[in-house]
C-alpha positions as CSV (number, residue, x, y, z in Angstrom):
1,X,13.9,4.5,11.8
2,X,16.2,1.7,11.2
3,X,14.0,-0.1,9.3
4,X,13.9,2.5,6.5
5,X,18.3,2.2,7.1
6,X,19.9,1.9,3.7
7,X,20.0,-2.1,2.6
8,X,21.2,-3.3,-0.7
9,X,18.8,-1.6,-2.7
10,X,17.8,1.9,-1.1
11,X,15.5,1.5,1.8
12,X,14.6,-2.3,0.9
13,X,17.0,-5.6,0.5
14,X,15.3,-5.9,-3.2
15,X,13.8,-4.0,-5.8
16,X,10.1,-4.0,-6.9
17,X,8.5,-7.5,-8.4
18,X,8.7,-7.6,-12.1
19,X,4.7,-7.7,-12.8
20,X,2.7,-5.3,-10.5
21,X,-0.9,-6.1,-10.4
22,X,-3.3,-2.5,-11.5
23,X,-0.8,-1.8,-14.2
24,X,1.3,0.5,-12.2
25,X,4.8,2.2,-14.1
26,X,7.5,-0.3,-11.9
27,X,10.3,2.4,-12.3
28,X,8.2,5.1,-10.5
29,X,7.1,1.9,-7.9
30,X,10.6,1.3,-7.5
31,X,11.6,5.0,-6.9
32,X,8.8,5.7,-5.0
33,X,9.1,2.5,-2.5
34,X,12.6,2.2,-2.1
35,X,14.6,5.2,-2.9
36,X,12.0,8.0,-1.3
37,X,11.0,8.8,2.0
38,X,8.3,11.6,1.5
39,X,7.0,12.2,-1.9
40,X,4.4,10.3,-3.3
41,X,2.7,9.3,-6.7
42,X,0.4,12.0,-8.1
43,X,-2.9,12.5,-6.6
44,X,-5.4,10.9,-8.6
45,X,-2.2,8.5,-10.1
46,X,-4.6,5.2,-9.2
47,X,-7.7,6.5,-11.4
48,X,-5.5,6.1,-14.7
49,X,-4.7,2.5,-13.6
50,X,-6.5,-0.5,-13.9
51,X,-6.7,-0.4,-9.8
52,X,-10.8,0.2,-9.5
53,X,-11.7,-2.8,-12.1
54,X,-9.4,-5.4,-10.7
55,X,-10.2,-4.0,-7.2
56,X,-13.6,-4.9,-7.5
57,X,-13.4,-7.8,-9.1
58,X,-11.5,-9.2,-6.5
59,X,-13.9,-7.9,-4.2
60,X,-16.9,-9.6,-6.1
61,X,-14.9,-13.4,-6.4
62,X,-13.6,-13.3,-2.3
63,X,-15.3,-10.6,-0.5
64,X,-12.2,-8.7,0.7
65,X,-9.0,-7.4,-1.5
66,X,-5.5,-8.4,-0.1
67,X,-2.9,-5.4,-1.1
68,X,0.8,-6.7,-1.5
69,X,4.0,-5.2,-0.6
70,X,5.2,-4.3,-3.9
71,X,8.5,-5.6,-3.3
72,X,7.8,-8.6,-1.1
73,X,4.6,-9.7,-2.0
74,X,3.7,-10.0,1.5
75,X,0.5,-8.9,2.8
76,X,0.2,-5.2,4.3
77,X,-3.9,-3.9,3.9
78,X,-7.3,-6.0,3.5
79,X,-10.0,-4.6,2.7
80,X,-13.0,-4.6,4.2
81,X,-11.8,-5.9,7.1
82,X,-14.2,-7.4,9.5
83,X,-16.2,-5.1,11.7
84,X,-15.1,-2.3,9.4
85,X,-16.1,-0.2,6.8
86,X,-17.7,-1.2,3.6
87,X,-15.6,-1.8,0.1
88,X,-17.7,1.1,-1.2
89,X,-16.4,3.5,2.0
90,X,-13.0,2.7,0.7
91,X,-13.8,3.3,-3.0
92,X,-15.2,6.4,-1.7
93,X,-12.8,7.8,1.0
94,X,-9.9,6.6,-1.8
95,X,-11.6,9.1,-4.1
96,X,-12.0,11.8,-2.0
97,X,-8.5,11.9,-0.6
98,X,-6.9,10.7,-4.0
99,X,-4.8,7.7,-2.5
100,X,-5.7,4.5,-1.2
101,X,-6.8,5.5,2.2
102,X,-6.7,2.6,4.7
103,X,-7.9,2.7,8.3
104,X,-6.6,0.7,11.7
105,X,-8.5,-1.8,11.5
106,X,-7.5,-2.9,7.5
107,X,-3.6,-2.8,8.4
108,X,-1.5,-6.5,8.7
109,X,0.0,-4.8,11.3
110,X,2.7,-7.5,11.8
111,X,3.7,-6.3,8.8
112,X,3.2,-2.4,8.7
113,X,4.8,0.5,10.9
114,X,4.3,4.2,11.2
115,X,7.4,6.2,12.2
116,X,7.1,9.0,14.4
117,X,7.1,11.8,11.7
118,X,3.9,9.8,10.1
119,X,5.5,8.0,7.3
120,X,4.4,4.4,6.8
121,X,6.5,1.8,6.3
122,X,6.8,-2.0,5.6
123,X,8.7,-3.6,7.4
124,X,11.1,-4.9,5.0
125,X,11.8,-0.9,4.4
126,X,9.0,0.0,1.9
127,X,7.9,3.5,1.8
128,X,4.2,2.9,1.9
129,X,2.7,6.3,2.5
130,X,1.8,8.6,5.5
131,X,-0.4,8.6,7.9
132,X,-2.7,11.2,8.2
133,X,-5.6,11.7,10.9
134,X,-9.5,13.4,10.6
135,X,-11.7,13.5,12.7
136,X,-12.8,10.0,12.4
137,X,-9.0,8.1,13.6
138,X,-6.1,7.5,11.7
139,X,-6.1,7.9,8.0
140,X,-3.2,5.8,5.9
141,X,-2.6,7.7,2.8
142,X,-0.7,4.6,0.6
143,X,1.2,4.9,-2.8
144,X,-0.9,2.6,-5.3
145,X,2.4,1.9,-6.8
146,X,3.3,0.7,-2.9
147,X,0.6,-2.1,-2.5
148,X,0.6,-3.3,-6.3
149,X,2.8,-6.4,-5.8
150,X,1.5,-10.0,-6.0
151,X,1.5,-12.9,-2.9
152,X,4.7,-14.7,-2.8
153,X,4.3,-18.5,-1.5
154,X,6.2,-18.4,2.6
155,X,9.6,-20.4,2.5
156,X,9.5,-23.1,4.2
């Protein structure tokens, strides 16, 4: 829990980047990420983005898509990840469920948490999501507008 304690601006030390990739609205990313800590986006919100085409394309050019911490541009999801599903069980599962739905083994899990009520969290205080089981393991429900940020370059 103290890593969702207030900071300088709500949960996180700084507000959303300026461009977010899928052309996600950055005041509902910035409400949604740092001054929330159980709604979410609108089900279905990613499907009237540019998320799937630019998804995919990424997919096509590397293999794998990197999703950013909106705020700090650091790494949180990959997808596929290695001895995981397919880019298309994503796609699909993301559909279905109507968030980007991320499994174990896709989570950067130096930088991603789940608190004990289920909420999932960057660690630099982003409200992510929540995670929600099936049948099948752990099911991360993420905020598109959570994971649209861009990689920063690591001080040095």
């Amino acid at each position: 829990e103290t890593i969702m304690s207030p900071k300088a601006h709500g949960t996180s030390a700084t507000p959303v980047q300026e461009n977010l990739k899928y052309g996600v609205d950055r005041s509902k990313a910035d409400q949604i990420c740092n001054f929330n800590r159980h709604y979410a986006e609108h089900r279905g919100y990613w499907t009237k983005t540019k998320f799937f085409e630019e998804a995919k394309a990424e997919y096509e050019e590397k293999g794998e898509v990197t999703f950013y911490d909106s705020n700090t541009g650091k790494a949180l999801f990959v997808v596929p990840a290695r001895d995981g599903r397919t880019f298309q069980d994503f796609i699909k599962e993301t559909l279905t469920h109507g968030w980007p739905s991320f499994r174990d083994e896709e989570c950067i899990w130096d930088e991603v948490r789940v608190l004990n009520d289920g909420e999932t969290v960057s660690l630099d205080g982003t409200h992510l999501g929540h995670n929600l089981p099936d049948s099948t393991g752990n099911r991360y429900c993420i905020n598109l507008v959570s994971i649209a940020g861009s990689p920063v370059e690591n001080e040095s």
